[in-house]
C-alpha positions in Angstrom: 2.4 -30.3 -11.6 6.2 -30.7 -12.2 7.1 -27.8 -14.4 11.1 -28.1 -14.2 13.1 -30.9 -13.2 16.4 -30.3 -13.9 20.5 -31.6 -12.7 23.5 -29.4 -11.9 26.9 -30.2 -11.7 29.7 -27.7 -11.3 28.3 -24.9 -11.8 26.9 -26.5 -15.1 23.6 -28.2 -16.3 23.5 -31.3 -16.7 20.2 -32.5 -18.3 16.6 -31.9 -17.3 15.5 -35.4 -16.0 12.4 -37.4 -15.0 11.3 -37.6 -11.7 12.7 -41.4 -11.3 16.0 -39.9 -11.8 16.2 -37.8 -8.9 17.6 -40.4 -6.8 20.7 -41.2 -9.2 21.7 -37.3 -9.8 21.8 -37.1 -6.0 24.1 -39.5 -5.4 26.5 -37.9 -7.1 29.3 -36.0 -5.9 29.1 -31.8 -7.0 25.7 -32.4 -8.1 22.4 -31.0 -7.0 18.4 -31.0 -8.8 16.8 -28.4 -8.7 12.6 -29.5 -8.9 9.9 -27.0 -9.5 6.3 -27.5 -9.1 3.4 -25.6 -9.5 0.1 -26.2 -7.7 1.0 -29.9 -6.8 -1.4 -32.5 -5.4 -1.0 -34.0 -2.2 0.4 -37.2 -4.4 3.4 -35.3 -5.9 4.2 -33.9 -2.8 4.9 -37.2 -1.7 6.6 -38.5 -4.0 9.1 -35.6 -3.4 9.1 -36.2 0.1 10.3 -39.6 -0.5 13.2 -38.4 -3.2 14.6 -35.9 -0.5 13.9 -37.1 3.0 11.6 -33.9 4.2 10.4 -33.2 6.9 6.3 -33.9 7.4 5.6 -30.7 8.8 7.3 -29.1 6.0 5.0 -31.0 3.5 1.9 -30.2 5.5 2.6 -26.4 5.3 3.8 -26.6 1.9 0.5 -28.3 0.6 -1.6 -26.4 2.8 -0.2 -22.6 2.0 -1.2 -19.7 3.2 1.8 -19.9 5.4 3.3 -16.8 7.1 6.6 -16.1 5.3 9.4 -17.7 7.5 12.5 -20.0 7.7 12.5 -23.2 9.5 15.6 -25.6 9.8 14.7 -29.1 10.0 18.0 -31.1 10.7 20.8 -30.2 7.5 17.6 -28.6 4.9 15.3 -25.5 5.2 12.3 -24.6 4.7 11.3 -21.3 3.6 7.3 -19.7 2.6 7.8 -15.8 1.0 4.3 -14.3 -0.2 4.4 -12.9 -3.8 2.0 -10.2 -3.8 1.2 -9.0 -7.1 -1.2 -6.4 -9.2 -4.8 -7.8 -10.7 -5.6 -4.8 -12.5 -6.1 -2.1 -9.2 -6.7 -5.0 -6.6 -3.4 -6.5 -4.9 -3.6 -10.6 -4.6 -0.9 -12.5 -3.4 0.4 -15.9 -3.9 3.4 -17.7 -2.0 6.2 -19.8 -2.4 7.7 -22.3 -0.8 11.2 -23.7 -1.0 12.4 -27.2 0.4 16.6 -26.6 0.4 19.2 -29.0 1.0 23.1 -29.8 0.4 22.2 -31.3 -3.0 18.4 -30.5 -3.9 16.0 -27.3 -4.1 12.7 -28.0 -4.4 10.4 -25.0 -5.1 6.4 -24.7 -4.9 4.5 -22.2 -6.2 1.1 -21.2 -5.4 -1.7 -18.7 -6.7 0.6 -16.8 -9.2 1.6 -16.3 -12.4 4.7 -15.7 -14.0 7.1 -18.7 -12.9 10.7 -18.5 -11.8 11.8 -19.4 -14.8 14.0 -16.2 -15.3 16.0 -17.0 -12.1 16.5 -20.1 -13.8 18.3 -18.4 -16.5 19.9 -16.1 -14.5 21.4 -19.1 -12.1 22.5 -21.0 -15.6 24.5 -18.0 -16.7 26.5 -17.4 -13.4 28.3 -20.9 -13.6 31.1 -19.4 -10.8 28.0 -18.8 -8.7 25.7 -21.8 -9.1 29.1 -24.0 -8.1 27.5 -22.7 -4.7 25.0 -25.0 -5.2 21.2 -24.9 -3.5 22.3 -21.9 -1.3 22.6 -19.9 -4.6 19.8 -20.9 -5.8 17.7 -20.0 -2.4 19.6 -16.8 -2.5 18.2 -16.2 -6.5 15.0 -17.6 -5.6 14.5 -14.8 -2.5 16.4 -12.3 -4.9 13.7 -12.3 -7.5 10.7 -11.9 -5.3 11.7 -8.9 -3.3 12.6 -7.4 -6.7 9.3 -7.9 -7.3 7.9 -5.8 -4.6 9.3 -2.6 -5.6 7.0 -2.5 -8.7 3.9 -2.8 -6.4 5.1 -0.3 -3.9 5.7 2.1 -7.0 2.1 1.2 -8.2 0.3 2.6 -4.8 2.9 5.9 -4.9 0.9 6.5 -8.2 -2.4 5.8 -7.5 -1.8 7.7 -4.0 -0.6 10.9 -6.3 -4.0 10.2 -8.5 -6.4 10.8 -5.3 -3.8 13.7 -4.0 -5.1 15.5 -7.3 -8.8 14.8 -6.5 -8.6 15.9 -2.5 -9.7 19.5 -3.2 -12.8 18.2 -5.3 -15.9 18.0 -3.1 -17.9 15.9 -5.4 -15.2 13.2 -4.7 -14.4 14.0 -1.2 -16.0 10.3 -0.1 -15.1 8.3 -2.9 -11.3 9.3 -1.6 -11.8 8.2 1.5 -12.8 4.8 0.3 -9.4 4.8 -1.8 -7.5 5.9 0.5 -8.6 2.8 2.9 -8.0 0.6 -0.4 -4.3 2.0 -0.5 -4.1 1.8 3.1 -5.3 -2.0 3.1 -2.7 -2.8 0.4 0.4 -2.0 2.2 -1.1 -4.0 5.3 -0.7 -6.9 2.7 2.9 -5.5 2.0 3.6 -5.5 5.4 3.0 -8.9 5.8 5.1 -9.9 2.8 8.2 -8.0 3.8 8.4 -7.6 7.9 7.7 -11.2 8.7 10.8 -12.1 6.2 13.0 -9.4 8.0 12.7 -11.1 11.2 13.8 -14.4 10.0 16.3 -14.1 7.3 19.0 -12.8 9.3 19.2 -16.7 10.0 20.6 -17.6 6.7 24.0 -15.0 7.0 24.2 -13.9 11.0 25.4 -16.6 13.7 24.9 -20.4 12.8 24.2 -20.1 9.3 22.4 -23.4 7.7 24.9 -25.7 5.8 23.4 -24.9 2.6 24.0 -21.3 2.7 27.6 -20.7 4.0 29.2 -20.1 1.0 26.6 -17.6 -0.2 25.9 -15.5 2.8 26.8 -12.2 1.9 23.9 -12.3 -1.4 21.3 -13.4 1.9 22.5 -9.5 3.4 21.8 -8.2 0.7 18.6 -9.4 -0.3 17.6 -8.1 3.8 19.0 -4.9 2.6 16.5 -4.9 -0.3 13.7 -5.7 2.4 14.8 -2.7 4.8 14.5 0.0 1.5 11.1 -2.0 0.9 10.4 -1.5 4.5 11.1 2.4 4.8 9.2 3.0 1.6 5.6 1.6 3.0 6.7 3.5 6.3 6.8 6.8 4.3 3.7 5.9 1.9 2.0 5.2 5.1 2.9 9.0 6.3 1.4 10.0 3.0 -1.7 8.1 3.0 -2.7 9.2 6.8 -1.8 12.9 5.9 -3.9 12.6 2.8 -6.7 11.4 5.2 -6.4 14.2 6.9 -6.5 16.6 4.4 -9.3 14.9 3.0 -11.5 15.0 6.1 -10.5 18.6 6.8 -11.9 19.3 3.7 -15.4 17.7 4.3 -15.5 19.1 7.7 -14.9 22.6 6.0 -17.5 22.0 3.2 -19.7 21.1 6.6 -19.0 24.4 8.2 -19.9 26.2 5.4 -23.0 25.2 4.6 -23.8 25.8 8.3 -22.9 29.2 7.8 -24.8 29.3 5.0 -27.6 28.0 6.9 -27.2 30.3 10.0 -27.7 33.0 7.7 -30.4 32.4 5.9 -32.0 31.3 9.6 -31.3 34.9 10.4 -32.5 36.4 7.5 -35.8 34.5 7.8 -36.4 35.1 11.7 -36.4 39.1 11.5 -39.8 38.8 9.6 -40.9 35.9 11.9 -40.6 37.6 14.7 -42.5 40.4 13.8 -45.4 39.0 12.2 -45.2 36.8 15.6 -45.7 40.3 17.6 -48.4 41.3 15.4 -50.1 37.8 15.3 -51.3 37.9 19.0 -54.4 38.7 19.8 -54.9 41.7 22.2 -57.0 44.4 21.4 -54.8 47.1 22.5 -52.0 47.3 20.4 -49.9 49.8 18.9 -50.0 50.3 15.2 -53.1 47.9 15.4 -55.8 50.2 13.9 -53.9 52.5 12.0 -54.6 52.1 8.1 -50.9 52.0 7.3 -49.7 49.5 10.0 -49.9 46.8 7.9 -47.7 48.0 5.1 -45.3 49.7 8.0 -44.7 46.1 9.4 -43.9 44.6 5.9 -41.7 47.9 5.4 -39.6 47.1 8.6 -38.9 43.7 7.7 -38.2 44.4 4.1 -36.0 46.8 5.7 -34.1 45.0 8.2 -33.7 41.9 5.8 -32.0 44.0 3.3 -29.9 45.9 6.1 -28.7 42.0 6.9 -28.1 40.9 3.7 -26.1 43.6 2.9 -23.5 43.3 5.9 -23.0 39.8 4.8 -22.2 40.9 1.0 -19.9 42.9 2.6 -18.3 40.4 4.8 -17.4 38.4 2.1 -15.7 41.2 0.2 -14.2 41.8 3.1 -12.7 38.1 3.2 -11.7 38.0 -0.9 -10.1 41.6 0.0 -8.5 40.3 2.8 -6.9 37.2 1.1 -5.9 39.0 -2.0 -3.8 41.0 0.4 -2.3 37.9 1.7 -1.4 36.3 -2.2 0.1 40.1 -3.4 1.9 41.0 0.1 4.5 38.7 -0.5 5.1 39.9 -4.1 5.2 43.8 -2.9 7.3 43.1 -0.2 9.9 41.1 -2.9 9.9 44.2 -5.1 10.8 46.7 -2.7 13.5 44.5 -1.3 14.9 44.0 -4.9 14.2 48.2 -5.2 16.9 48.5 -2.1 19.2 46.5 -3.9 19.1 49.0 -6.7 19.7 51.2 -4.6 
């Protein structure tokens, strides 16, 4: 599907022509098209082959897709696949791409996206000193607008990673935040393979040999890597965040863990004083101390009542010990700030 077919001359546009016309515009001198499909069958792809003289393995990846993002020179054009990840509501999809670039022609394909390039359109039209650049210009705008694009997704997981920061301390949630976590985690892997692939190639188009269609505009091609690199460092320190976060989060199960084994342990202790001696008095040998006394038996329920209680009360008090003990640790700061201000006075 042809959504844009459009002629440039000078920095200026010309008209927006028919496909049949291609051939005429680029025959002129100053003068470039600029083609943009969307979703095209494997019969318009041709057809544009045949207007611009590409290359058949460009075609092939471009009607294919799912292309690693990378530049490839074939002869005086260039080939270049960028994946445009973007936000479905909480899931991260991605769609690519791909832009056929020679002296006189760009020819962009989209797939699996929605909105268009149509605002680098505009933008392109009202830079007339620039767009006298020609295709490299319009690469550069075309590259421009989708790593502008990542910094809105990149903001999106900083958010939701602060939303599950908030929940960490909740045990009722503790496994749900592992499973978001991973989501978050899984997200940036998709970044990551939008934006490092594209580092790694696009010093082509301004370091070295640079391709014919981008020497005049090699400086914008810097920048737009300089873009890439802050994109880059951000996922490297969200990444910090969301493996710290794991940790925290796990620490925080395993203590919930431990204290329910404590919890455990002591009510295993308080249990196994009375099992043991009901065990002592449950064997049967006839002589026996206490055996045939009348008050034995309320002696032996005495002595476990007893010992129980002595138990359960040096727990209580090991747990006031502990609040004591870190109520201590919240207020010793504070004292210790008021008796250094108290020295200043003095």
């Amino acid at each position: 599907m042809i959504i844009n077919c459009v002629a440039y001359e000078d920095g200026r546009r010309l008209a927006e022509i028919a496909k049949e016309e291609i051939g005429d515009y680029l025959k002129r001198p100053n003068c470039f098209v600029w083609v943009a499909l969307k979703e095209p069958t494997p019969e318009e792809l041709t057809e544009m082959q045949e207007e611009f003289g590409l290359h058949q393995l460009a075609i092939e990846d471009a009607e294919h897709g799912h292309q690693r993002p990378k530049v490839e020179e074939y002869g005086d054009s260039l080939f270049v696949a960028m994946h445009v990840p973007y936000m479905k509501g909480k899931d991260l999809e991605v769609g690519e791409v791909d832009a056929f670039v020679g002296k006189n022609y760009v020819l962009s394909v989209r797939h699996r996206f929605e909105p268009g390039f149509q605002a680098v359109r505009d933008r392109a039209e009202s830079e007339p000193e620039l767009l006298k650049a020609g295709s490299g210009f319009v690469l550069y705008a075309l590259m421009d607008n989708v790593v502008d694009r990542y910094f809105p997704i990149v903001d999106t997981l900083e958010v939701q990673l602060e939303e599950i920061e908030e929940q960490i301390f909740n045990d009722e949630s503790a496994r749900d935040n592992v499973r978001a976590l991973y989501a978050i985690k899984h997200r940036m892997r998709v970044m990551r393979h939008a934006v490092e692939p594209l580092i790694e190639v696009l010093h082509k188009l301004y370091g070295g040999r640079v391709p014919p269609p981008c020497v005049r505009v090699q400086e914008y091609f810097r920048d737009v890597n300089a873009l890439l690199l802050r994109v880059s460092q951000q996922l490297d320190g969200l990444h910090e965040m969301v493996i710290t976060a794991m940790q925290v989060n796990l620490s925080t199960i395993n203590m919930a863990s431990t204290e329910v084994t404590k919890r455990l342990a002591a009510y295993a202790a308080l249990v196994a004083v009375p099992t043991l001696i009901a065990g002592i008095y449950g064997m049967n040998f006839k002589f026996m101390p206490e055996l045939g006394l009348e008050w034995g038996y309320p002696m032996a329920l005495g002595l476990m009542g007893g010992i129980d209680t002595f138990l359960w009360m040096l727990m209580v008090l090991a747990v006031i010990s502990g609040f004591l003990a870190m109520g201590l640790r919240e207020t010793a700061p504070a004292a210790l700030r008021r008796r250094g201000q108290s020295f200043e006075a003095v």
